[in-house]
Structure formats: structure tokens, C-alpha cells
N, C-alpha and C positions, 0 to 999 in steps of 0.2 A: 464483441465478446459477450455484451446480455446480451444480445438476440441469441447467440450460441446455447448460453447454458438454459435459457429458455427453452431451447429446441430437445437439450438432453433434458433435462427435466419432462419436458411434454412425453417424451420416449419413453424413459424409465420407470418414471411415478403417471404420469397423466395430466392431460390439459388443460386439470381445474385444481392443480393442486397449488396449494399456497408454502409459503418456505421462506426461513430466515436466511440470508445472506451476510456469510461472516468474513470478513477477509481481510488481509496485513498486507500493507505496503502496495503494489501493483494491483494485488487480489482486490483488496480495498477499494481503489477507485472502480472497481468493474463493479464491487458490491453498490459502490452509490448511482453507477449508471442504473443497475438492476431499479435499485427504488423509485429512482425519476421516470424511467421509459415502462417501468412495469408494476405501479403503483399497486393494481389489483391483483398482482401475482402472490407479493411479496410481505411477508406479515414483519419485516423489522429488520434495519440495515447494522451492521456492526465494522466499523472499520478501525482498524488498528494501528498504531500509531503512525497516519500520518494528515498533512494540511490541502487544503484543497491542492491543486496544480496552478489553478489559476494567481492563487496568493502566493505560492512558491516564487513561480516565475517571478511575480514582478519585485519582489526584495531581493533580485538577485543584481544590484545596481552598485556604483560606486559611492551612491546616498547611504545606503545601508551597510555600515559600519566596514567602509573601503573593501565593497565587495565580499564581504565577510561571506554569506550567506553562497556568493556564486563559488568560492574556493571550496567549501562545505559540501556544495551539490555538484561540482564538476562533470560528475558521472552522466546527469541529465541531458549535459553540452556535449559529450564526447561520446556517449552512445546514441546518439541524436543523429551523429556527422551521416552524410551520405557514404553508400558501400562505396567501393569498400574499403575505406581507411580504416575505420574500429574491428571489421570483422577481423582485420589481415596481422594488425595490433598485438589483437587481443587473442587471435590463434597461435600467435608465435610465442607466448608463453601464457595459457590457458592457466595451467596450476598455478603460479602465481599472480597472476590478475584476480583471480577469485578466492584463492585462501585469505591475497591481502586484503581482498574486499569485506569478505564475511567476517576478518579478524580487524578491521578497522569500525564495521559498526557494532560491535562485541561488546559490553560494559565490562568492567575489568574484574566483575565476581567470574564472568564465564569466560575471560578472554584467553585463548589458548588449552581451555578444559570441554568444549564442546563434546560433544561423543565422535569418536575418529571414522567409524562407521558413516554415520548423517553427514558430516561433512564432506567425507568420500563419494557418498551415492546424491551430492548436490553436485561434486566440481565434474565426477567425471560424464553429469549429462555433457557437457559440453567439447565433450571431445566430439559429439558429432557438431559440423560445422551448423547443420540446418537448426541446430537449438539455438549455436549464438546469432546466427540470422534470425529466426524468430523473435527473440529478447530485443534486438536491435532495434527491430522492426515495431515492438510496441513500445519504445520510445519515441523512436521517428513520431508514431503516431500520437503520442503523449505532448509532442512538442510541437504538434502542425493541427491535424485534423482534429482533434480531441480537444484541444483548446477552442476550437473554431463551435463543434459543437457545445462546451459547455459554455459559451459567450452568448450562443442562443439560444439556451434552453434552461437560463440559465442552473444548469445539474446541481449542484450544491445545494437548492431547497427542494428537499428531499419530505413529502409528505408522511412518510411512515416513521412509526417510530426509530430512533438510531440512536448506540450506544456508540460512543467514542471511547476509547482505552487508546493512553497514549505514556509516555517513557517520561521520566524527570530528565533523561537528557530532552527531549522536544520541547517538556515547557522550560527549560533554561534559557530559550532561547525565543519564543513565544507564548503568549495568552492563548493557548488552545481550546479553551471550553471558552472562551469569547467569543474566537475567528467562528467557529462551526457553530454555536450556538445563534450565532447572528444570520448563521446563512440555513440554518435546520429551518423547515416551516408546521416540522409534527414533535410528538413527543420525544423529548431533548434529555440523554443523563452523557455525562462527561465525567472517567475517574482517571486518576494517574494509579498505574500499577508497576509495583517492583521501584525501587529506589534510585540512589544517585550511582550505584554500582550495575543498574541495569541498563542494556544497551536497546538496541533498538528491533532485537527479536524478543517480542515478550510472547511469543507462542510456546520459544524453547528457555529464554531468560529467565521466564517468571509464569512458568505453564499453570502453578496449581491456583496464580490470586486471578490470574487473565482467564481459565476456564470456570473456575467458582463465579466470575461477574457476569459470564456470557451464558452461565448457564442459569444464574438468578435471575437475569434482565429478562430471559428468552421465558421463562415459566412465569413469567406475572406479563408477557406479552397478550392481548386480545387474542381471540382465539378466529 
């Protein structure tokens, strides 16, 4: 997916243009591949609340507070499975697989108050089957190959500058500006935005403190 948005970028803008990569949750890790595999593209990583892949996976054990962690991430394990058991699942009632998804990672200032619009034009991509096979499919790949390369390379020290913005539900749960901070090897800031009532979309939870940080960090970036 960076070789991809590389290739639209080369298209759009030009083959010497340089660009911050912002991105939440999936978006996110494609933004810290962008900074590892394209160090010289790329003038500063932002990713949003979430923890490496590699640290995820391995606290998801019976050590770690009786699988606490795998119960929390289930979705990882089970859109992972090979087709088509999750597609056929997950086809058979679409509308609520996803409203309870998007309303289960919701902090409960926004939970049930979302805009009924956004919500609608997220669940009903997925009436085409070929979205929830795509989605599937960058898990798959999140849980095999993706692992495989960030074990080699290793993607997480990330030479450009990277702003981390992550949810007081994540660090309830972890040391966030530690885990990334130890694994950053350029200039490193880490804020927690929106409170204990924000969930885990701070683009729409907490759009105006997650845009004011992204847009401060990005104007005092080198140029």
C-alpha cells in the first residue's frame, strides 16, 4: 500500500514531491511503512491512535492479564481467518457487524450521537462484497506477511519525524509514548487527545484538539 500511494503521489503531484503522511488506525500503519520504505519522500509520519502490530500481537497471551488483551482484539483473529468463513459471517448481517463495531469503539461522549449520514455512507460501503474481501484481506495480510516484513526491517524505527496522538482509552491500557518512543529513531512528540469519554476515533471524537496538533506539529516540520 506505500508503494501504491507513492505511485498516486508520483501521478498527481510529481516524483519529487515530499508529504506528510497522516493516518488512524489501518491508515496508520501504511503511514509508518511510507516513512521506513520512503524515508526521502516523506517529511513526517503521524499516526493515530494505535501500537505497533508487532507489540499488539504478542500481549495477546494468557500472561497478559487472562488473555485480556486477545478478547479486546478479537476482530484481528477473526478477520484474519481464511475465506470464506469471516466473509460469509460477516455478509449475513453486514448492518449489524459494523454499526456494533463502530458503536463498540465509540467513547460514550459520542456513542450513539455519531452523524447518521457518516455512519451510513461507512456501513453501507460494505454491501459490496469485494470491500469486505478487501478489508479481510489487509488483515490477512496484517497477520502474516506484514509481520514478516516489519521483523525485517525492522518498520517501527522510523527515521522521520512522527507525531503519535493516541486516546486515554489506549493508554489505560499501555505506556504509549514509551512503546513508540523506544522504537522512533527521529524526532519523537507523543500527546494524548480528548479524555476518558473519547473513544477510539479521535479524527471524529475529538476532530478540533487531533487537527489543531497535526496541524501545529506539521508547520514547525523542516521543510
Amino acid at each position: 500500500m506505500a508503494a501504491d500511494i507513492i505511485a498516486l503521489v508520483d501521478l498527481v503531484v510529481g516524483p519529487t514531491a515530499r508529504f506528510v503522511a497522516v493516518g488512524h488506525d489501518r491508515g496508520a500503519r501504511v503511514a509508518v511503512r511510507l516513512g521506513h520504505d520512503f524515508a526521502h519522500r516523506v517529511r513526517g509520519v503521524c499516526v493515530q491512535d494505535i501500537l505497533p502490530a508487532m507489540f499488539q500481537f504478542s500481549r495477546m497471551s494468557l500472561e497478559e492479564g487472562r488473555h485480556r488483551m486477545t478478547f479486546r482484539s478479537y476482530h484481528w483473529f477473526f478477520l484474519a481467518l481464511p475465506s470464506p468463513l469471516p466473509e460469509t459471517m460477516i455478509g449475513a448481517s453486514i448492518r449489524f457487524y459494523m454499526t456494533y463495531t463502530i458503536d463498540s469503539w465509540t467513547g460514550t461522549r459520542m456513542k450513539g450521537k455519531l452523524n447518521p449520514a457518516a455512519v451510513a455512507s461507512w456501513v453501507n460501503q460494505y454491501d459490496d462484497p469485494a470491500v469486505i474481501s478487501g478489508s479481510l484481506e489487509d488483515y490477512r495480510a496484517g497477520a502474516t506477511i506484514d509481520l514478516e516484513h516489519d521483523d525485517q526491517d525492522d518498520v517501527a524505527a522510523v527515521s522521520t519525524p512522527v507525531l503519535i496522538l493516541y486516546s486515554h482509552h489506549l493508554a489505560k491500557w499501555f505506556d504509549v509514548e514509551g512503546i513508540w518512543k523506544e522504537l522512533s529513531s527521529g524526532d519523537y512528540k507523543a500527546v494524548q487527545v480528548g479524555d476518558e469519554a473519547t473513544g477510539h476515533f479521535l479524527p471524529v471524537e475529538a476532530a478540533e484538539e487531533s487537527t489543531r496538533e497535526v496541524v501545529d506539529w506539521m508547520q514547525a516540520l523542516p521543510s
